[in-house]
C-alpha positions as CSV (number, residue, x, y, z in Angstrom):
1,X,0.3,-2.6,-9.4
2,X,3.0,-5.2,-8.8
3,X,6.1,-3.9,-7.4
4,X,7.8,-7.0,-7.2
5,X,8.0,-10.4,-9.1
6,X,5.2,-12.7,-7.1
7,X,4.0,-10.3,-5.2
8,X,0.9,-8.6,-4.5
9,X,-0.8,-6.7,-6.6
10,X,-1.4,-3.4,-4.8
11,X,-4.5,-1.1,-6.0
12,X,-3.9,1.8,-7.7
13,X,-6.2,3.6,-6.2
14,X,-4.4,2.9,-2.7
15,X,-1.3,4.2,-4.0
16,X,-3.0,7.2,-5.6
17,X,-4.6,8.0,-2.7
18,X,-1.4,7.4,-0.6
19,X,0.2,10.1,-3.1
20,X,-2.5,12.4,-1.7
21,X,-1.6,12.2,1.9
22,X,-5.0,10.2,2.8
23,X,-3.6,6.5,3.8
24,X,-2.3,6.2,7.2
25,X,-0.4,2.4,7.4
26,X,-1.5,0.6,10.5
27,X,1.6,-1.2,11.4
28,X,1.6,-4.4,13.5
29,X,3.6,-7.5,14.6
30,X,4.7,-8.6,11.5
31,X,6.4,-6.1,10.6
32,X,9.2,-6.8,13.0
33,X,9.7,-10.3,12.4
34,X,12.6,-9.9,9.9
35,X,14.6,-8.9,13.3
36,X,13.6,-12.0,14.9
37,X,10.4,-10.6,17.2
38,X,7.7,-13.0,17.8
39,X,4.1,-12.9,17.1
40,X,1.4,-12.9,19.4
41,X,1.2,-16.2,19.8
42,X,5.1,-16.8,20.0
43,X,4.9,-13.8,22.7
44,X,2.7,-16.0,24.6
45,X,4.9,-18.9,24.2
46,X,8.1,-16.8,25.3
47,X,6.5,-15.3,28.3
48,X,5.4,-18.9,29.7
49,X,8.9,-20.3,29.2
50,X,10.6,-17.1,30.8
51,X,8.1,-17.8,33.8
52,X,9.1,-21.6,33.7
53,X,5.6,-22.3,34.7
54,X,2.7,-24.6,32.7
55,X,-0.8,-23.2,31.6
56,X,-3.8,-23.5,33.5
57,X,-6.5,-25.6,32.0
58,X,-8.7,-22.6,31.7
59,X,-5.5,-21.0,30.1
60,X,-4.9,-23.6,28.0
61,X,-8.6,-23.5,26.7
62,X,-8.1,-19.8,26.1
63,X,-4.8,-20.4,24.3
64,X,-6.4,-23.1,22.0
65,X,-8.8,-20.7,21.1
66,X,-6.3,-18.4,19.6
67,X,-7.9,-15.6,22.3
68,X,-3.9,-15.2,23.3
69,X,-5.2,-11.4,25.2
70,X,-6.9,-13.7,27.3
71,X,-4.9,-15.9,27.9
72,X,-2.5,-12.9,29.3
73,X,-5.3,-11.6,31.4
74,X,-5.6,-15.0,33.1
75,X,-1.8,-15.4,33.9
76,X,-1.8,-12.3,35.1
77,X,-4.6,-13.0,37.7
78,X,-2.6,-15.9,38.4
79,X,1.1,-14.9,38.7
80,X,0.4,-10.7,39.0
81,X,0.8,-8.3,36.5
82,X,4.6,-7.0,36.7
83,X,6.0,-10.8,36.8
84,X,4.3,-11.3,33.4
85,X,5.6,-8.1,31.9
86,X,8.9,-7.7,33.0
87,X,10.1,-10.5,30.4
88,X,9.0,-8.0,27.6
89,X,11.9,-6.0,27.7
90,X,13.9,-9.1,27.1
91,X,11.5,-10.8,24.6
92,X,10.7,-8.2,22.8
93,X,14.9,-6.8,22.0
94,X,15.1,-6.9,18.5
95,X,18.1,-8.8,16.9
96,X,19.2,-6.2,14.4
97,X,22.2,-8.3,13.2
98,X,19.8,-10.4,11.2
99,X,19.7,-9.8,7.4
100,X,16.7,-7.2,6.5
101,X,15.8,-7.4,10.3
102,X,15.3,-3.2,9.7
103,X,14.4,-2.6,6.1
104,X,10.4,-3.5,6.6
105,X,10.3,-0.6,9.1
106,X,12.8,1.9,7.1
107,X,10.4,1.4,4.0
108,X,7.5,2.4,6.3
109,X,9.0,5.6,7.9
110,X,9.5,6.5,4.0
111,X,6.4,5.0,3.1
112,X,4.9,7.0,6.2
113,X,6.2,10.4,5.3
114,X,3.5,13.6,3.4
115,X,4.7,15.4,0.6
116,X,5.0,18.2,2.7
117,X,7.8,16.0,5.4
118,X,5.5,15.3,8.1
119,X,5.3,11.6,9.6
120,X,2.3,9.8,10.1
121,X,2.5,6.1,11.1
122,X,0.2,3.9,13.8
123,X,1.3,0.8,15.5
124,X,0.1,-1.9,17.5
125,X,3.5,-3.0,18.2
126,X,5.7,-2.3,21.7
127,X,9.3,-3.0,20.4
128,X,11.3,0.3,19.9
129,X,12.6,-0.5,16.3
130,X,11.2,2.5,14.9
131,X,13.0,4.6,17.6
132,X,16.0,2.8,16.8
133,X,15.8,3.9,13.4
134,X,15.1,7.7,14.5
135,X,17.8,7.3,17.0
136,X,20.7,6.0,14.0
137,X,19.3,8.6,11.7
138,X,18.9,11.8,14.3
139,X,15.1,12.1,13.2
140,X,13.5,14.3,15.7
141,X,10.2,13.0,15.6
142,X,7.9,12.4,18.3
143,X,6.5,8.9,19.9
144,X,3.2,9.4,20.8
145,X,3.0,6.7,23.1
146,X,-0.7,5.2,24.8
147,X,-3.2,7.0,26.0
148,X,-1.1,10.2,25.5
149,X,-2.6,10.3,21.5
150,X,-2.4,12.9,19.1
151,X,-5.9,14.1,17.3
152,X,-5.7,12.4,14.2
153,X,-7.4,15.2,12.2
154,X,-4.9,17.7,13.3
155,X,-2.8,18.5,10.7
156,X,0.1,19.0,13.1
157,X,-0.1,15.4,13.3
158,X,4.0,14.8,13.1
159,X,4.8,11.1,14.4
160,X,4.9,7.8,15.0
161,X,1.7,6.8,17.5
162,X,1.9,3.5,19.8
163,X,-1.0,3.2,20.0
164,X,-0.8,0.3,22.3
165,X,1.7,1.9,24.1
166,X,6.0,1.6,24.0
167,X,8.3,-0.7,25.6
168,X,10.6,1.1,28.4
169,X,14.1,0.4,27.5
170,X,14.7,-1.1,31.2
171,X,11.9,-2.8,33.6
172,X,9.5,0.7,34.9
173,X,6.6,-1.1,36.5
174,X,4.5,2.5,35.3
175,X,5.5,2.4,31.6
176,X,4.6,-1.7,31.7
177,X,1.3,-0.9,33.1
178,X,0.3,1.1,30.3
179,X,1.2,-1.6,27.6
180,X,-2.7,-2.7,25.7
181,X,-1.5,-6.5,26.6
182,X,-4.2,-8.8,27.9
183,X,-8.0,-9.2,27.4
184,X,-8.7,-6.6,30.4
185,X,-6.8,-4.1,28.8
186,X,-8.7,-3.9,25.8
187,X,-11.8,-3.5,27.3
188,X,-10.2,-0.1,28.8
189,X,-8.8,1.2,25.9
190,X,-11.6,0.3,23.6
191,X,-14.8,-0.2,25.9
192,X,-14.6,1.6,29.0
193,X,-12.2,4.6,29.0
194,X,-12.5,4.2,25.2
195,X,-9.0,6.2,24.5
196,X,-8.1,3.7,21.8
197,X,-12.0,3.1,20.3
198,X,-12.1,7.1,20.0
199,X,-8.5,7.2,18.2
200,X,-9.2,4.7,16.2
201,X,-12.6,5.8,15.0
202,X,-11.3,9.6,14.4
203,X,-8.4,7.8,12.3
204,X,-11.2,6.1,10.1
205,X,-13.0,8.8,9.4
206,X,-10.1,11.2,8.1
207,X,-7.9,8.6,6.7
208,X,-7.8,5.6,4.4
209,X,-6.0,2.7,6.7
210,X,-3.7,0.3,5.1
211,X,-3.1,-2.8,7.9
212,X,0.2,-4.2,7.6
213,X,1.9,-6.7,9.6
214,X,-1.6,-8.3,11.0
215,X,-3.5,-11.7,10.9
216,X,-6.6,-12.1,9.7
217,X,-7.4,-13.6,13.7
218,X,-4.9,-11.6,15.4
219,X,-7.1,-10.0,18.4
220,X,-6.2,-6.6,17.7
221,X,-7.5,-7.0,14.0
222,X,-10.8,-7.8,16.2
223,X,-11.0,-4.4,17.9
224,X,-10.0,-2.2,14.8
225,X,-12.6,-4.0,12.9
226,X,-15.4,-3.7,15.3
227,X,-14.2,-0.1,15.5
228,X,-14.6,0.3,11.7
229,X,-18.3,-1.5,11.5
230,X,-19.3,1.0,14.5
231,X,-18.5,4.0,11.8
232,X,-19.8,2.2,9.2
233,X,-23.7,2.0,11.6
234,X,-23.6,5.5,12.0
235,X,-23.0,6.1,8.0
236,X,-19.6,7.6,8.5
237,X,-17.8,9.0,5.5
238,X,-14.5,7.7,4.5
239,X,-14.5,4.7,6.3
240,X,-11.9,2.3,4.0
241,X,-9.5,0.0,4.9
242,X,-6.8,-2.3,3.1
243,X,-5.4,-5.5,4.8
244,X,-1.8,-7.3,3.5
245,X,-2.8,-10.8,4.0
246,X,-1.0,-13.5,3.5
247,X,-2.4,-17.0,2.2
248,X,-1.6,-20.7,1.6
249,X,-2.0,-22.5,-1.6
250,X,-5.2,-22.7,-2.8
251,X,-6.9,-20.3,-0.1
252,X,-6.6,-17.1,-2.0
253,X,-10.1,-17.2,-2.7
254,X,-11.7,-18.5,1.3
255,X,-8.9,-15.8,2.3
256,X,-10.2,-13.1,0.5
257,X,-13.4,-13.6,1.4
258,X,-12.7,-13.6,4.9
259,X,-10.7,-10.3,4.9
260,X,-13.7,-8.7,2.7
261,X,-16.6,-10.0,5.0
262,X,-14.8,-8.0,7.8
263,X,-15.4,-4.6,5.4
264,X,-11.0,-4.6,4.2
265,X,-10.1,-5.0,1.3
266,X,-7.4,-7.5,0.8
267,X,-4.3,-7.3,-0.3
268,X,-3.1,-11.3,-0.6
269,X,0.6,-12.7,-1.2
270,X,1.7,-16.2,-0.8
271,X,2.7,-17.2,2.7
272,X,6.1,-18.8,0.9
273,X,7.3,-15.9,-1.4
274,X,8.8,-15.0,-4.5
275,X,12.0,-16.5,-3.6
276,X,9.6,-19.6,-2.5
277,X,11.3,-20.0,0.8
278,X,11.2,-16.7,2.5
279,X,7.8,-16.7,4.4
280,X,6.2,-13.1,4.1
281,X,8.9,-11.8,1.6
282,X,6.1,-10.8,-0.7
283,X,4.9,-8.4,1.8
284,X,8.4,-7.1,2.7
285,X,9.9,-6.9,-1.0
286,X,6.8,-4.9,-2.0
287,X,7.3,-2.6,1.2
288,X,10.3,-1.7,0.1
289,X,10.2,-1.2,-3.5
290,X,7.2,0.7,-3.0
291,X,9.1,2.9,-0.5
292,X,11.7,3.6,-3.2
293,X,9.0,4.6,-5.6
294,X,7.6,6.9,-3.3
295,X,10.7,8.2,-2.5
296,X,11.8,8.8,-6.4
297,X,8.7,10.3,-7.4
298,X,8.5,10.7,-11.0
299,X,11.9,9.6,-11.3
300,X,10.9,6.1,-9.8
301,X,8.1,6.1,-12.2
302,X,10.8,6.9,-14.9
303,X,13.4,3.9,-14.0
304,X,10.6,1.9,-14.0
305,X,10.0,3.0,-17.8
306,X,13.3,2.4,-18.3
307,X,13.6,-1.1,-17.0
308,X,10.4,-2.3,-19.5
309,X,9.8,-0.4,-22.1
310,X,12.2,-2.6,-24.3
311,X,10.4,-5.7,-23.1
312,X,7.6,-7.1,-25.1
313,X,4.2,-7.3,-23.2
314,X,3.4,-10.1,-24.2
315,X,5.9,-12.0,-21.9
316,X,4.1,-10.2,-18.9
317,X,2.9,-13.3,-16.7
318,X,0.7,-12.9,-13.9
319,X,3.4,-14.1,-11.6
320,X,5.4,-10.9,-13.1
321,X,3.3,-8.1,-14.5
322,X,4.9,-5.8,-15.6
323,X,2.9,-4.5,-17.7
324,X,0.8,-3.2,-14.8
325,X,4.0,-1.4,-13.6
326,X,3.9,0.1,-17.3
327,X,0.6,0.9,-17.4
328,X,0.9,2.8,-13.4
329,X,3.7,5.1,-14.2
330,X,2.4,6.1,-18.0
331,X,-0.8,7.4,-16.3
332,X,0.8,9.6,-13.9
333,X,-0.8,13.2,-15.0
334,X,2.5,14.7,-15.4
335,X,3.4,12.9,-19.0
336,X,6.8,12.4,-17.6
337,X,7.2,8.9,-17.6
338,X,4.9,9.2,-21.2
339,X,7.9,11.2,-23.0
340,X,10.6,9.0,-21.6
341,X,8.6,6.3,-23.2
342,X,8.1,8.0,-26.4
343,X,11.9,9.0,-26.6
344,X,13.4,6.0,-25.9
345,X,15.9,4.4,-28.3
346,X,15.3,2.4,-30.2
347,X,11.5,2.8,-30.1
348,X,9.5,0.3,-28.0
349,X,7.7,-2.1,-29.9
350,X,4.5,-1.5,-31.2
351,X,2.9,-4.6,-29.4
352,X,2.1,-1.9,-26.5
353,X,-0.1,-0.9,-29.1
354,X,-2.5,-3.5,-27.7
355,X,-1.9,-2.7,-23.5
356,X,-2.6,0.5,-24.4
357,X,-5.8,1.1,-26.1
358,X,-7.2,-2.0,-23.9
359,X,-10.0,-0.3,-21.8
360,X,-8.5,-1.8,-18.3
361,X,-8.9,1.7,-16.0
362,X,-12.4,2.8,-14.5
363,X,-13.9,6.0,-13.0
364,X,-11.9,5.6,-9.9
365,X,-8.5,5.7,-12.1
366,X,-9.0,9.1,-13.6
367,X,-8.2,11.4,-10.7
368,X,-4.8,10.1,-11.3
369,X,-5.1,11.3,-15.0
370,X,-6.2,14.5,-13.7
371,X,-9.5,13.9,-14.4
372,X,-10.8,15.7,-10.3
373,X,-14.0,13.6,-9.2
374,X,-16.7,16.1,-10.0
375,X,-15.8,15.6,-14.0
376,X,-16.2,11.4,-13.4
377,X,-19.0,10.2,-16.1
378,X,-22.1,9.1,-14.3
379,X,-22.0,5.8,-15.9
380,X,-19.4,3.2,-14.8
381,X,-17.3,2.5,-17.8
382,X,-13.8,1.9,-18.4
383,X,-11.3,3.7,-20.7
384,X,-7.6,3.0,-22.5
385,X,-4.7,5.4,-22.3
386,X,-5.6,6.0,-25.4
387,X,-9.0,6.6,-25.3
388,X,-10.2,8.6,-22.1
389,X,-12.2,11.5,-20.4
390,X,-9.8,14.4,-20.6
391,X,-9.9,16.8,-17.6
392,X,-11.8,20.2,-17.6
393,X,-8.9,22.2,-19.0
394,X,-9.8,20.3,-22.7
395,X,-13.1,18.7,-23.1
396,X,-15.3,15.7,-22.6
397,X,-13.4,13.1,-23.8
398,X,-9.7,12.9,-25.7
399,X,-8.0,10.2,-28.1
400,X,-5.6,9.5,-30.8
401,X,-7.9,8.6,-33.4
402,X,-11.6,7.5,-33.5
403,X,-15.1,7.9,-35.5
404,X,-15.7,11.4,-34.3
405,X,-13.9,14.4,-32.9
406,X,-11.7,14.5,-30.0
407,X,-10.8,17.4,-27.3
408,X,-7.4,18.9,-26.4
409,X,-4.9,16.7,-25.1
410,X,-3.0,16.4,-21.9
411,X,0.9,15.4,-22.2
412,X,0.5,12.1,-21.6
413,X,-1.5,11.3,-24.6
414,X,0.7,14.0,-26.9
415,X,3.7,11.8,-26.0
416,X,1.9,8.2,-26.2
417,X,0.8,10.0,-29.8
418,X,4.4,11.0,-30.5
419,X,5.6,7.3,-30.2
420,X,3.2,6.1,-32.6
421,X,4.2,8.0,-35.4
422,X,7.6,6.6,-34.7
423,X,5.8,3.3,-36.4
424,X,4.5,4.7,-39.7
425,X,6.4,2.0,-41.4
426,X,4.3,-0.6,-39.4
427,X,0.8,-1.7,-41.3
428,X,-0.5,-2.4,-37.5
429,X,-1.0,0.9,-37.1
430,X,-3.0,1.6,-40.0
431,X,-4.9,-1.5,-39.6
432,X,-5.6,-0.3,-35.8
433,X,-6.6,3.3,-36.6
434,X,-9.2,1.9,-39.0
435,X,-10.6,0.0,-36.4
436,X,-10.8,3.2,-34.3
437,X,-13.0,4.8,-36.7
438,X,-10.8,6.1,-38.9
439,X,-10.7,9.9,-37.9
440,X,-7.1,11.0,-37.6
441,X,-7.3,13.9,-33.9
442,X,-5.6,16.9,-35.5
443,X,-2.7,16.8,-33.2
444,X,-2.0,13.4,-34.5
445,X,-2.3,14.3,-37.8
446,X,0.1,17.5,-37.4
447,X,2.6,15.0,-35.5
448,X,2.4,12.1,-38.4
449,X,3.3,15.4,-40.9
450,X,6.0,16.5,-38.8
451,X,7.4,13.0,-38.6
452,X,6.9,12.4,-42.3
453,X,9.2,15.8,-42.5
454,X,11.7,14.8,-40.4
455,X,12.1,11.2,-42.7
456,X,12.2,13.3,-45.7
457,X,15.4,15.4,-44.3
458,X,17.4,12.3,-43.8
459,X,16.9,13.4,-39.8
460,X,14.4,10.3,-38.5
């Protein structure tokens, strides 16, 4: 699913199972760049020039080496622990004037939010956007802030979790002690004391993470993924992960690999953006409009209907698919977005025809069709809107017309049904239910007759 014109395609079985409660997003520096924060290396940079002093060679070495924890952990050694820190407050003060310099991490409290209201997020990151945001809207919601973690199974889990701690609003040598900064830190929180490694490990095993903001070298991406292959050893359920990535032209495919040989699944955009100048816009366009999906519910899924169903699929490009979109919100198990489609005026063109009796969703698609995951066929295959395994409430399989009987059908496919027969007049669709096999389902039949009525009393 494309939310947004040259952006990434996110899978639809992420957002399903993000609908479901079971994706926690992993937030980390990234995300706050829009307000002018630095990454990890730029942190590095900004701390050296507020200390007006020059790396060590052995610094230097680390530095070139992208090992930027390390690098920290040597200066530290070398100048003490509270003079490197201190400039964080400073550094790390978010310029919230800047244009969209807030709407990454707005999307993401949405984005972050159950069904039910409560708010689940994870970060990496120190800066205190996100309590910003709480603070302009008067959301009481807690900071759990490191070590002081929540259990991640508990399903009073109601927050936002720093889980490398949060940046005191003025210099407090205690709260900068706790900050997961350099190399030596890490090793507490993830090898030693193992605060962090047990977090994250309990996080895998309930959740689905979806990584957002990160680097395919950032350190921290090194930890959470070592933590993710140790639950993978000991055959740990459960244990997915998406990445947004970002790559250059040309690299999708060396960038993809990469992410996938660390056991994520990518989710790539093009460093340079829709817009083509904007750097990571892809990522924070889709963030947003997938917030305001989220946020809509089936009414979302219903503008989005609204917005395409005029258009012919055929000018669908891979740099804007729409049909995609299409094809998302018609499966949603409610029919909703289905009968808005069927109803609209005039009737869409029968060109969707094609998109949707093209076999394009698999076994892990159905539970969003209502299909639960113990009625899956045992043989991979893939199915058309059209054409599909109906849940348990009907029978084995359902469709509009074919070479042999059909089951009951869900509202989906009665309204996709009802918007054929709005083309009777069309010799497509005789030419394509031939090719079905012929054999009319008896709903579809019943529907052509009442339409057929309905032209004969002047009323279609």
């Amino acid at each position: 699913m494309q939310f947004v014109k040259g952006g990434p395609h996110v899978p639809n079985t992420l957002l399903d199972a993000h609908e479901e409660g079971r994706v926690i997003l992993f937030c980390g520096a990234g995300i706050s760049s829009p307000a002018g924060l630095p990454g990890f290396r730029g942190l590095v940079n900004e701390i050296y020039t507020a200390l007006d002093i020059d790396q060590t060679s052995i610094e230097v070495s680390a530095y070139n080496g992208e090992r930027y924890d390390t690098v920290l952990h040597l200066l530290e050694q070398h100048v003490g622990r509270l003079r490197v820190r201190a400039p964080l407050v400073d550094i790390l003060k978010p310029n919230l004037r800047l244009k969209g310099a807030t709407g990454t991490h707005q999307a993401l409290l949405q984005l972050g939010r159950t069904r039910e209201g409560a708010l689940r997020l994870v970060t990496t990151n120190f800066d205190r956007i996100f309590e910003r945001l709480k603070a302009r809207g008067k959301v009481a919601v807690p900071a759990y802030s490191a070590p002081f973690l929540p259990i991640p199974k508990d399903s009073r889990w109601d927050g936002i979790v720093y889980l490398h701690g949060l940046l005191p609003d003025r210099v407090d040598e205690v709260a900068l002690n706790r900050l997961v900064l350099t190399s030596g830190d890490f090793g507490l929180a993830y090898l030693t004391e193992r605060w962090a490694a047990r977090f994250v490990s309990e996080l895998f095993r309930n959740y689905i993470i979806c990584f957002v903001g990160y680097g395919i070298h950032d350190p921290v991406m090194r930890y959470m993924v070592d933590a993710l292959a140790a639950d993978r050893r000991l055959g740990e359920p459960g244990s997915q992960a998406y990445a947004f990535g970002v790559y250059e032209t040309g690299q999708e495919a060396t960038q993809a690999a990469e992410w996938e040989a660390k056991g994520v699944t990518p989710i790539l955009y093009h460093r340079s953006g829709p817009d083509g100048v904007s750097k990571h816009s892809g990522l924070h366009d889709t963030l947003e409009k997938w917030a305001e999906a989220y946020r809509d519910g089936i009414q979302g899924k219903e503008r989005i209907v609204a917005e395409h169903a005029m258009t012919r699929p055929t000018a669908s490009t891979a740099e804007d698919d729409f049909v995609g979109r299409m094809l998302w919100v018609l499966s949603d198990k409610s029919g909703l977005p289905a009968k808005q489609f069927a109803e609209s005026n005039p009737a869409p063109s029968l060109q969707w025809l094609e998109v949707l009796s093209k076999p394009c969703f698999h076994s892990q698609d159905l539970e969003r069709l209502g299909v639960p995951a113990f009625e899956k066929p045992r043989k991979e295959s893939t199915f058309s809107l059209l054409s599909r395994p109906a849940p348990h409430t009907q029978s084995l399989a359902m469709s509009v017309a074919s070479g042999g009987g059909s089951s009951g059908w869900d509202a989906g496919m009665n309204h996709l049904a009802r918007w054929l027969t709005r083309h009777l007049n069309d010799p497509e669709l005789i030419l394509w239910v031939v090719d079905q096999g012929g054999v009319l389902d008896n709903r579809f039949a019943q529907h052509i007759k009442d339409q057929l009525r309905q032209f004969a009393q002047g009323e279609a």
